[in-house]
C-alpha positions in Angstrom: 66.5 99.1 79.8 63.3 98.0 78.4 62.4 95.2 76.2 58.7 94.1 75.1 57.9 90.6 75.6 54.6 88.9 73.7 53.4 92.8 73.1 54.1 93.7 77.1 56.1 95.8 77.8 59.1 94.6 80.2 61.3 96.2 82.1 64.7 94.9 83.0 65.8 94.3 86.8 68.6 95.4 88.2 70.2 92.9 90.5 73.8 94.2 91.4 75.9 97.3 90.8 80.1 97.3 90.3 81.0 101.0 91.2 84.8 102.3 91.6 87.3 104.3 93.5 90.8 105.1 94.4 93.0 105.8 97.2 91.4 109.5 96.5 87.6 108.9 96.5 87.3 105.7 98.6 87.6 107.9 102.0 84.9 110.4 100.6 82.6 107.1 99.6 82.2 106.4 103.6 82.5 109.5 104.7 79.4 110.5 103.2 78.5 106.9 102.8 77.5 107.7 98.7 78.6 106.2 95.7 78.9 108.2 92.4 79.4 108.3 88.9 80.0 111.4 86.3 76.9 113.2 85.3 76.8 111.1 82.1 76.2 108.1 83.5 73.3 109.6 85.6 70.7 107.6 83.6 72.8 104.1 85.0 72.4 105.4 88.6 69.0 106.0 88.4 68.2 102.2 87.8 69.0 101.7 91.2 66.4 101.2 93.9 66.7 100.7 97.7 67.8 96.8 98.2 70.1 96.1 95.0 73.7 94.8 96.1 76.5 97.5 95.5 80.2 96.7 95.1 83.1 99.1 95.5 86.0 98.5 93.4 89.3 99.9 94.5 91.8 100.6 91.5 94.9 101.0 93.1 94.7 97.8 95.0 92.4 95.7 93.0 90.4 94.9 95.7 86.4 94.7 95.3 84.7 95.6 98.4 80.8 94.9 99.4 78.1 93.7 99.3 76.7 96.7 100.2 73.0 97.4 100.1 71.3 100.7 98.3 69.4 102.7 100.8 68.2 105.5 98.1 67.2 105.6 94.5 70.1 106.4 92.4 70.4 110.6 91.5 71.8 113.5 91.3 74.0 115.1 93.8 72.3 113.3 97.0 75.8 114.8 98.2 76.6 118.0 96.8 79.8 118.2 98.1 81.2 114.8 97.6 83.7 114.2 95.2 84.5 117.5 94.6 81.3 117.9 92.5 82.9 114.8 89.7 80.3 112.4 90.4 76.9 113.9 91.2 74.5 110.9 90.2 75.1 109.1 93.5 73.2 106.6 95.9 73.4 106.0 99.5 74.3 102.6 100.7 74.3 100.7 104.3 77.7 99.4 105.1 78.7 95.8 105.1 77.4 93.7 108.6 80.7 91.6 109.1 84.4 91.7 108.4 83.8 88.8 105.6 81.5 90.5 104.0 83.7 93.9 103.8 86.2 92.4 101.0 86.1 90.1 97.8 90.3 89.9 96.4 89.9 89.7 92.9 92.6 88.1 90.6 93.4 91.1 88.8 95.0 89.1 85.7 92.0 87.1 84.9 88.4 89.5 85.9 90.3 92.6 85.4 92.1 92.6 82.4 89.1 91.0 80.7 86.5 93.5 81.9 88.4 97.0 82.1 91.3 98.2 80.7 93.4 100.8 81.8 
């Protein structure tokens, strides 16, 4: 996103990234050691640049996982064969260092219901 500040133009920067999984895709995600996202959402991905924190947020047990670190630029099919072909725009990530860093539980009444619905 872009924004122009005193006639400059600015560009926003990207600190942190919240992707998800499931039981299903989570295996796949370190496997090929990619997150993705649909096609649509390609233009999200691509904001990403080597460095920025990721998170993995696991659905079924309302765990978020991380911090990971991006290793690529976000795009399209870095994987071709992850995911079944569902979520092409993808980035690479470097796993976690220690066990504490691996997991974050997340109270899944209060940041959950508030952020996502399901």
């Amino acid at each position: 996103m872009e924004a122009e500040e005193d006639g400059v133009e600015v560009q926003e920067k990207l600190s942190g990234f919240i992707f998800m999984c499931n039981r299903i895709t989570k295996p796949e995600c370190y496997l090929y050691r990619v997150f993705g996202l649909p096609a649509g959402r390609k233009d999200d991905v691509q904001k990403i640049n080597p460095g920025i924190y990721l998170f993995l947020f696991d659905t079924d047990v309302k765990l978020l996982y991380g911090i990971y670190m991006a290793t690529s630029t976000g795009k399209l099919e870095i994987e071709p064969f992850a995911f079944g072909h569902k979520y092409p725009a993808q980035v690479l990530f470097l796993l976690p260092h220690t066990k504490t860093d691996h997991f974050v539980k997340i109270a899944s009444s209060v940041m959950i219901g508030s952020l996502w619905k399901y």
